[in-house]
C-alpha positions as CSV (number, residue, x, y, z in Angstrom):
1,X,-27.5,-103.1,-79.6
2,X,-23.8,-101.5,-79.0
3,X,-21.1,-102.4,-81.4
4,X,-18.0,-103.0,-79.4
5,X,-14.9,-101.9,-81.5
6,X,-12.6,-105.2,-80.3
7,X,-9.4,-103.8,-81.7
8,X,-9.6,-101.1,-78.4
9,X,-10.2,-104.2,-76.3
10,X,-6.7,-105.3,-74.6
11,X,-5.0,-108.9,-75.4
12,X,-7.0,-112.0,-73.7
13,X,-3.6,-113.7,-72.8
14,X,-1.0,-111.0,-71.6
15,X,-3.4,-107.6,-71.7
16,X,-1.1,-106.1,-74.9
17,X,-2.4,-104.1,-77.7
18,X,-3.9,-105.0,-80.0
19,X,-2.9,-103.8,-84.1
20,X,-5.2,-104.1,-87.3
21,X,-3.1,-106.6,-89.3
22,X,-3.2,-108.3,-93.0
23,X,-1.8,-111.7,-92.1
24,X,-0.7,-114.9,-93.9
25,X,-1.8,-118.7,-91.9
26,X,-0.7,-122.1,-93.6
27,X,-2.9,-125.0,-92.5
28,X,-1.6,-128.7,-93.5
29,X,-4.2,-131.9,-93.5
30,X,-3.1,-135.3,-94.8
31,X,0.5,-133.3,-95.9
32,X,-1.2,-131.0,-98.4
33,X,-0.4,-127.5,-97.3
34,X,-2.6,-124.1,-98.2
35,X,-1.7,-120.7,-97.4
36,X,-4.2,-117.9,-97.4
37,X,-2.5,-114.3,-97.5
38,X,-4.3,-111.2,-96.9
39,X,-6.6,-111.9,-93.7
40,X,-7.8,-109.1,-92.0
41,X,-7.1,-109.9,-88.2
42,X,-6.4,-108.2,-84.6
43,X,-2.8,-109.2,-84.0
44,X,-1.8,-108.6,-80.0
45,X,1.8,-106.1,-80.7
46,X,3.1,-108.4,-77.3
47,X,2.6,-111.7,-77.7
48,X,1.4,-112.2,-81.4
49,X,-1.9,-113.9,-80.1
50,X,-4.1,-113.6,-83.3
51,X,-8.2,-112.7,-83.1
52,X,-10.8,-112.1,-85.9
53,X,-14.2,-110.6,-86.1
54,X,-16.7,-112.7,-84.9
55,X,-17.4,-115.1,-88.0
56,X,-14.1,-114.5,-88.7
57,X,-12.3,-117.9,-88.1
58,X,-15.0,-119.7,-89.2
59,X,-14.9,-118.4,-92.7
60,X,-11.3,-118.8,-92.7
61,X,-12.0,-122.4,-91.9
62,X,-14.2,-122.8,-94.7
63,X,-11.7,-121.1,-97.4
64,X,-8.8,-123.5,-96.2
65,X,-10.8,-126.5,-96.5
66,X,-12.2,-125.3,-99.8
67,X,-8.8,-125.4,-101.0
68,X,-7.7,-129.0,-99.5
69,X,-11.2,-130.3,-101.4
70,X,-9.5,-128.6,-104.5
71,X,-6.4,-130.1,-103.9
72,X,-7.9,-133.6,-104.0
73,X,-10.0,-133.0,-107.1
74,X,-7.0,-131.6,-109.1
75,X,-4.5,-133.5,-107.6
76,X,-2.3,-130.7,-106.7
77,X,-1.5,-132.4,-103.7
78,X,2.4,-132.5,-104.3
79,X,2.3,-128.6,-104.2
80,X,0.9,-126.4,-102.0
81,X,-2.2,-124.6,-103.1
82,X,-1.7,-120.3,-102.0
83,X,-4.9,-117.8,-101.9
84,X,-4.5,-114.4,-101.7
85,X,-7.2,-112.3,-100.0
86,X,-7.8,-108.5,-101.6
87,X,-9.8,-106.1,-101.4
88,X,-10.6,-102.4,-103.0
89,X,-8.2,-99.7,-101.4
């Protein structure tokens, strides 16, 4: 099976390039906010359209709504909760 390298595949939405990007995405449910920092993502230079690796979004899923079950455990729900993402250089 052929890997395809995605990040020499054009934009899906306006055919721009696409850049190798550490990015930050807030997500809010039931107004507690968490912001994960640090997420390695494909980030279209024209229109900003944002793409992961496949798998990708779903384990970003998962670490946001990790964080909102920790929020209601700990009842940090008047604050937001922030992860940051790194890795080895």
């Amino acid at each position: 099976m052929r890997k395809i390298d995605v990040s020499k595949e054009p934009c899906s939405e306006c055919g721009g390039r696409l850049e190798r990007k550490h990015i930050t995405q807030e997500f809010e449910h039931e107004g507690v906010k968490v912001k994960l920092s640090g997420i390695a993502a494909l980030v279209c230079a024209d229109c900003g359209d944002i793409y992961f690796q496949p798998g990708g979004a779903d384990k970003v899923a998962a670490a946001a709504n990790s964080l909102f079950d920790l929020a209601v455990v700990g009842k940090q729900h008047k604050r937001s909760l922030t992860a940051q993402i790194s890795q080895p250089q």
